[in-house]
Z-matrix of the N, CA and C atoms (Angstrom, degrees):
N
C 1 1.443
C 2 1.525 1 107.93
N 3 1.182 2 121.20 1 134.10
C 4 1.419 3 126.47 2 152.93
C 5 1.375 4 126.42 3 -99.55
N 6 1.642 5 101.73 4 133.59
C 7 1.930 6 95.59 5 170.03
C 8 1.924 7 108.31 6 -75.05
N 9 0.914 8 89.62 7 157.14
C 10 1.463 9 110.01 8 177.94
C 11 1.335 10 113.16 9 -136.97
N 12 1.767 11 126.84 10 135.86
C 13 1.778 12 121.19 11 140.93
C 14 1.934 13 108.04 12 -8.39
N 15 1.050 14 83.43 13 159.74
C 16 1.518 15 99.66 14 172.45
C 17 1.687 16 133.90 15 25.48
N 18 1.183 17 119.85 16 -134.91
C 19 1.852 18 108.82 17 -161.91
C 20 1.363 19 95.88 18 -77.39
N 21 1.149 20 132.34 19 -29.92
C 22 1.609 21 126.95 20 -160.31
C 23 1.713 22 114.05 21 -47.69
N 24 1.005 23 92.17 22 -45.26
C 25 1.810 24 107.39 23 177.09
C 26 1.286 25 103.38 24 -80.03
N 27 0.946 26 145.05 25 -38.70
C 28 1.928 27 134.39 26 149.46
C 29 1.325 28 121.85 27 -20.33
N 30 1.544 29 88.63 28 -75.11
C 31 1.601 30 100.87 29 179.23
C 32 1.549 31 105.78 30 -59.88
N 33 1.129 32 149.12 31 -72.18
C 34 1.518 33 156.07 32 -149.25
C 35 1.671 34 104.13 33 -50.30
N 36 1.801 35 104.83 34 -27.21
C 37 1.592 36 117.33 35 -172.93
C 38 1.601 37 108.82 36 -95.07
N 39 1.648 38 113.86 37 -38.85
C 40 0.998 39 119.54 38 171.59
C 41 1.754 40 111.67 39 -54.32
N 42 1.535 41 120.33 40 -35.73
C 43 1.346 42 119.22 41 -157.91
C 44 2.203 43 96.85 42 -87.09
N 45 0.835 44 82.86 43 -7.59
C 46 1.678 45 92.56 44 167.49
C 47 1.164 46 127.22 45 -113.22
N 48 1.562 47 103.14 46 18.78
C 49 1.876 48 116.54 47 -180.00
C 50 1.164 49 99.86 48 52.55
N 51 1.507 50 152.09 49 61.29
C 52 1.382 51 155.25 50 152.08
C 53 1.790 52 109.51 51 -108.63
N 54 0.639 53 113.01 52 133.73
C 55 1.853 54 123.38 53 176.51
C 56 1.388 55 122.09 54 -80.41
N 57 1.262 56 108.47 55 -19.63
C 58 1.729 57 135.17 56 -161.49
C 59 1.713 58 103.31 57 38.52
N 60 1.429 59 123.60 58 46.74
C 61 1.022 60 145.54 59 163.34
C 62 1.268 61 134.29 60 -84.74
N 63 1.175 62 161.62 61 41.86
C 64 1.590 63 165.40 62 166.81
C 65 1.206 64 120.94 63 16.19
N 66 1.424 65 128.74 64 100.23
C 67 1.426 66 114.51 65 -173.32
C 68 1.867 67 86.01 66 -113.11
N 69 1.577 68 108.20 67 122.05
C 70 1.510 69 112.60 68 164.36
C 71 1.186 70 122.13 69 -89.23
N 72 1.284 71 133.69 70 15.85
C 73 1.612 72 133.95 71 170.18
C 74 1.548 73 109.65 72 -32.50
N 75 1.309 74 97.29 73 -61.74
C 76 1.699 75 108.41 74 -163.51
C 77 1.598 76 93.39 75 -77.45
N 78 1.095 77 132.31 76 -49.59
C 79 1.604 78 115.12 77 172.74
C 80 1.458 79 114.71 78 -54.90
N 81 1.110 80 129.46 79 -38.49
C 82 1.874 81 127.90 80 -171.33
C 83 2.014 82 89.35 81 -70.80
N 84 1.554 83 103.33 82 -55.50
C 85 1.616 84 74.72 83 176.30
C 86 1.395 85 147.73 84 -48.09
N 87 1.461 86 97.37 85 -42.26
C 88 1.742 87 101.82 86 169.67
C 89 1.426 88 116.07 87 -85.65
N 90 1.229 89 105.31 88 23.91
C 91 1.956 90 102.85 89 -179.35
C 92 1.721 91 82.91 90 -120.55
N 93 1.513 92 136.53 91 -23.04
C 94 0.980 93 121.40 92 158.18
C 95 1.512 94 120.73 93 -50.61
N 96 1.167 95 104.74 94 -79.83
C 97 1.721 96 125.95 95 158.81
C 98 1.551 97 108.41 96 -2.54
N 99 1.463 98 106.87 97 -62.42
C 100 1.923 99 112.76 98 -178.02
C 101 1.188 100 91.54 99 -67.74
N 102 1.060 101 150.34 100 -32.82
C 103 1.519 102 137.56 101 -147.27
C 104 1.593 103 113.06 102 -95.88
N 105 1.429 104 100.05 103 -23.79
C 106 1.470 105 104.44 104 179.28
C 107 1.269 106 104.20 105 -125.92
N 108 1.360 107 134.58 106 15.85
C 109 1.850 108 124.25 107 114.80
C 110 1.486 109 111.94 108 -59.09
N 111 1.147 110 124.10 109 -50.84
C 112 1.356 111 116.53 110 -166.84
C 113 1.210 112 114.49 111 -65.95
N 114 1.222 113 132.79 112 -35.67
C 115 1.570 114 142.79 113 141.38
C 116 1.691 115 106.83 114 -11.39
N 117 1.119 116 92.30 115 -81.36
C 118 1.727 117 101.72 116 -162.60
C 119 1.604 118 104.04 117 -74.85
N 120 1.470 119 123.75 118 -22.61
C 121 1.258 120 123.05 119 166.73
C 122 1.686 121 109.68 120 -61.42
N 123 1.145 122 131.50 121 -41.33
C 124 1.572 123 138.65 122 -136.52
C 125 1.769 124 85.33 123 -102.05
N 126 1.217 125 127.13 124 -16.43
C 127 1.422 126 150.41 125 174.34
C 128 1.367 127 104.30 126 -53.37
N 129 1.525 128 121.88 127 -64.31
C 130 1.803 129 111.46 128 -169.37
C 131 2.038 130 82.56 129 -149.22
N 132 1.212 131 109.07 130 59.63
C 133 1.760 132 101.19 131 165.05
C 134 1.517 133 96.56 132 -92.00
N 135 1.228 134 128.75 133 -43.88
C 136 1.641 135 119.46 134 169.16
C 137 1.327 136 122.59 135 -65.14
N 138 1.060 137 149.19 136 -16.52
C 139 1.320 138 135.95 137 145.18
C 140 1.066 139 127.43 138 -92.34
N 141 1.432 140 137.00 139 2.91
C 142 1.404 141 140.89 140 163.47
C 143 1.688 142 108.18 141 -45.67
N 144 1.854 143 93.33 142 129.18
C 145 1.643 144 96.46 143 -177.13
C 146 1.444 145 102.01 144 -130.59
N 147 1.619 146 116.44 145 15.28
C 148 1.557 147 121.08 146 174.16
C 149 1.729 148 106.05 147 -90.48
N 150 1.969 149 81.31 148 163.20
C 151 1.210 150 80.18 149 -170.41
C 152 1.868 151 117.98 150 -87.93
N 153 1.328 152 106.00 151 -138.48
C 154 1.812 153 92.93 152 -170.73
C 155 1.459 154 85.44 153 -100.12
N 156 1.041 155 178.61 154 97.34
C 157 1.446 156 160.17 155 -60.72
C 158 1.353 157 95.02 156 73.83
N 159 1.669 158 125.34 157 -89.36
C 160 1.370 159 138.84 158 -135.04
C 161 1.815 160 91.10 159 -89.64
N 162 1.468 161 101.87 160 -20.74
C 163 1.679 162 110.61 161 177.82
C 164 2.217 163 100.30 162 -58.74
N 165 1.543 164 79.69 163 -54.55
C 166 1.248 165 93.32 164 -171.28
C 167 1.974 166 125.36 165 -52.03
N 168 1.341 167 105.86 166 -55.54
C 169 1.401 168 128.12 167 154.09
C 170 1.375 169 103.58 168 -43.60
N 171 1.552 170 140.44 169 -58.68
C 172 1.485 171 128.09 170 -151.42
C 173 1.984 172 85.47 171 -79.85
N 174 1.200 173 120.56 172 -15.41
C 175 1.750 174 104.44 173 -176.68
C 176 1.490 175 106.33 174 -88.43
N 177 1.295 176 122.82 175 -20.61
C 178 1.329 177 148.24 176 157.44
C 179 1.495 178 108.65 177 -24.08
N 180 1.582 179 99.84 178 -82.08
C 181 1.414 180 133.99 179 177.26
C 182 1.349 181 113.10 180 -42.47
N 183 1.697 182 103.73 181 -62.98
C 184 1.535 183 107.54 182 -179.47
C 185 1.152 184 117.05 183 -58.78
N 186 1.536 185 130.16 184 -31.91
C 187 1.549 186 130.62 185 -170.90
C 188 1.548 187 102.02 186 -64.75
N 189 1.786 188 103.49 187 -36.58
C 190 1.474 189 105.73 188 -164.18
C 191 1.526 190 109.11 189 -73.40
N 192 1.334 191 116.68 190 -31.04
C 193 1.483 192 124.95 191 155.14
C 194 1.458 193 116.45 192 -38.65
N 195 1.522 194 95.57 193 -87.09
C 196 1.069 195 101.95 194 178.22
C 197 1.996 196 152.43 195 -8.01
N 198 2.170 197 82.80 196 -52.89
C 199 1.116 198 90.98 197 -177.30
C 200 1.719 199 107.26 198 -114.14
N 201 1.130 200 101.90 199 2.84
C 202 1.757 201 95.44 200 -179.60
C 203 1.505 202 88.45 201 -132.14
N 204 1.335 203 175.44 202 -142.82
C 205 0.906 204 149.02 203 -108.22
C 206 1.305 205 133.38 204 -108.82
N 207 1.560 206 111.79 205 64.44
C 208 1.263 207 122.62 206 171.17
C 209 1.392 208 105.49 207 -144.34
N 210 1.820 209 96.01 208 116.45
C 211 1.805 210 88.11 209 177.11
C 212 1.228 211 159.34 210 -95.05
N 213 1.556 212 152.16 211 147.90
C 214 1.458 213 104.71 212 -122.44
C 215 1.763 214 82.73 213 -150.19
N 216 1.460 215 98.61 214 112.47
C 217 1.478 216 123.92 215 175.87
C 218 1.525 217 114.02 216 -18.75
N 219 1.388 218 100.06 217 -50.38
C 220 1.815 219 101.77 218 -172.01
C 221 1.274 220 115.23 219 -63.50
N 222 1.841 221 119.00 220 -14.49
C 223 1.088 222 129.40 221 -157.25
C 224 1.498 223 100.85 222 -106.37
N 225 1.272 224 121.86 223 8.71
C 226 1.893 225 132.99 224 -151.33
C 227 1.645 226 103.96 225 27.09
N 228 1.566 227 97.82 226 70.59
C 229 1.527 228 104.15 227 156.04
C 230 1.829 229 105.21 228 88.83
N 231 1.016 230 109.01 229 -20.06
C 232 1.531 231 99.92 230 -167.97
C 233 1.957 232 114.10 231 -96.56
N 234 1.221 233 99.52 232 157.81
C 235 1.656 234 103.34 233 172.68
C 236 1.051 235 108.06 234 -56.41
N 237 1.732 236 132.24 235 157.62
C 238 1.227 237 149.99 236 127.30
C 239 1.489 238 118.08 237 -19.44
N 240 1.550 239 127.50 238 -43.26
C 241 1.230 240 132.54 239 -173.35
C 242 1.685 241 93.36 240 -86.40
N 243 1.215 242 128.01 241 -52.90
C 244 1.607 243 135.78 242 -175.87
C 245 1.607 244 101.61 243 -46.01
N 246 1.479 245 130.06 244 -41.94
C 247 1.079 246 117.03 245 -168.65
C 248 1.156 247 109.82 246 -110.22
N 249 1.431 248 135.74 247 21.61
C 250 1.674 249 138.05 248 144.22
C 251 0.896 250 74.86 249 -106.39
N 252 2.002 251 169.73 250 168.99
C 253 1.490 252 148.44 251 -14.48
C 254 1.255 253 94.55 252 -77.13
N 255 0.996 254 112.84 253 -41.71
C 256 1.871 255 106.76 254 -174.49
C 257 1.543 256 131.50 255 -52.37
């Protein structure tokens, strides 16, 4: 397929049920996600005296936080894991 100026690229998207519309849900989530690592990263990156190992493990940790016991407003209060088992 090629985009083109004007309707041509409409139609070519329309005939494949596409809207050529942008839905950022799934981008605002993982730009949340960076934003609150970078939070807790920007927290002790100047005094960090571990090595890339213990770097590695503390992102470990946080994910495991993150997604099973930390609760997360957008979700009304519940984990990431709570609202895919659910």
């Amino acid at each position: 397929m090629f985009l083109v100026d004007g309707y041509g690229y409409q139609t070519a998207l329309s005939r494949l049920g596409l809207s050529g519309r942008l839905d950022y849900v799934e981008r605002n989530l993982i730009e949340t996600w960076f934003h609150t690592l970078k939070v807790r990263v920007d927290r002790f990156h100047n005094s960090w005296v571990g090595s890339h190992g213990s770097v590695r493990e503390w992102f470990i940790q946080f994910a495991q936080y993150y997604n099973f016991h930390r609760p997360h407003q957008s979700l009304d209060g519940r984990t990431p894991v709570e609202e895919v088992t659910n």
